[in-house]
C-alpha positions in Angstrom: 0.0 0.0 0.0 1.5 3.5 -1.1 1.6 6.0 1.5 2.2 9.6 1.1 4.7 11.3 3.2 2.7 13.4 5.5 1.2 10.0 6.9 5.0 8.8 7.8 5.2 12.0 10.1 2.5 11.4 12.2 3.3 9.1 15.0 0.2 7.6 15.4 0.0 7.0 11.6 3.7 5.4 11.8 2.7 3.2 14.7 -0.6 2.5 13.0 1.5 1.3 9.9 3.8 -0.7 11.9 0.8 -2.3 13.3 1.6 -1.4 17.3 -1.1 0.4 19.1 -2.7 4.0 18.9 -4.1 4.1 22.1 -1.2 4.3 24.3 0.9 7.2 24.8 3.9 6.3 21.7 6.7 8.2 23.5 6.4 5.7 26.3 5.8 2.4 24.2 8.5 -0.1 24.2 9.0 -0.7 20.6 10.8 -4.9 20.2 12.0 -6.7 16.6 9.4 -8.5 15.8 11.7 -10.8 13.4 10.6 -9.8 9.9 14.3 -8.7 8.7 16.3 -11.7 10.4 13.7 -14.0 9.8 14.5 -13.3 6.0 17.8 -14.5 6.4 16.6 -18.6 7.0 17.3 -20.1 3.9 13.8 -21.2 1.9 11.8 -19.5 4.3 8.8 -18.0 2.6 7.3 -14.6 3.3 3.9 -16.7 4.7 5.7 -18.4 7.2 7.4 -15.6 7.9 4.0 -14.2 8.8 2.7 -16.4 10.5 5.6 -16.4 13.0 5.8 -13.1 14.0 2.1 -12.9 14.4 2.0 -16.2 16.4 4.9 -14.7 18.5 5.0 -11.3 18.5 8.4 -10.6 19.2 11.7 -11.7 17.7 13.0 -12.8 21.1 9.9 -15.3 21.6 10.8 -16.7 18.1 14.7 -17.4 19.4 13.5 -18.9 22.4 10.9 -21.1 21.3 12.0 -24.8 21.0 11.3 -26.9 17.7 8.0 -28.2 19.4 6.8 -24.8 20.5 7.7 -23.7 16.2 5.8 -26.4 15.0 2.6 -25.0 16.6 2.6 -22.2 13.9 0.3 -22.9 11.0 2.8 -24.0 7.7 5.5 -25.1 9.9 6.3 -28.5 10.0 9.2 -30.2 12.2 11.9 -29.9 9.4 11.4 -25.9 8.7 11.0 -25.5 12.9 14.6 -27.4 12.6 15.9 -24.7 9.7 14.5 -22.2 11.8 16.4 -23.2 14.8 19.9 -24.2 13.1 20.0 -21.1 11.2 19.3 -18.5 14.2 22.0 -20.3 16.3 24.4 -20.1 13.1 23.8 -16.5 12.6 23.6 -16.4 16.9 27.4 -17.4 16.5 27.9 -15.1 14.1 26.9 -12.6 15.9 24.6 -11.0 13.8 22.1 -11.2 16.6 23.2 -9.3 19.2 20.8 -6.6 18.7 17.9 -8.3 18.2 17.7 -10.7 21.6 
C-alpha cells in the first residue's frame, strides 16, 4: 500500500502502519524486533511463514526462544522448517549477527 509522506510524520499514523497500538501514549511504548528482517535471512523460508511467526509470536525474542516443538505449533511449519529455523538463528547467533535483536 502506497503512502504519502505526510502520513509517515504522524506518530500515530507510523505506529498505526507498523501495526503497534494507537491508544497508548507512543513516547512511552517499548518498541521490540518482531523478526521480519532476520527471519528473511533462514534459507527457503517464505514470506507466509514468515508471517505467520511473528504474528504467532509477537516478538523476535519469543521466536529465538521457542523450542522446535513450540515452532511447529505455527500454522505452515512443520518439524523440518522448525529445525531450519532453529539451526539457522543459532548459526547467525554465532555469528553474531544477533546481538541486537535478543
Amino acid at each position: 500500500e502506497q503512502r504519502r509522506p505526510k502520513e509517515l510524520l504522524s506518530l500515530s499514523d507510523l505506529a498505526d502502519i507498523l501495526g503497534y497500538p494507537t491508544d497508548v501514549n507512543l513516547l512511552e511504548y517499548s518498541v521490540s524486533s518482531r523478526g521480519y528482517r532476520i527471519l528473511s535471512k533462514v534459507p527457503h523460508l517464505p514470506v507466509s511463514a514468515i508471517e505467520n511467526m511473528v504474528k504467532h509470536f509477537q516478538s523476535f525474542q519469543k521466536i529465538f526462544n521457542a523450542d522446535v516443538e513450540e515452532l511447529v505449533r505455527v500454522e505452515g511449519c512443520g518439524p523440518g522448517r522448525a529445525q531450519s529455523i532453529k539451526d539457522s538463528l543459532r548459526r547467525l547467533n554465532e555469528l553474531n549477527m544477533l546481538d541486537k535483536y535478543i
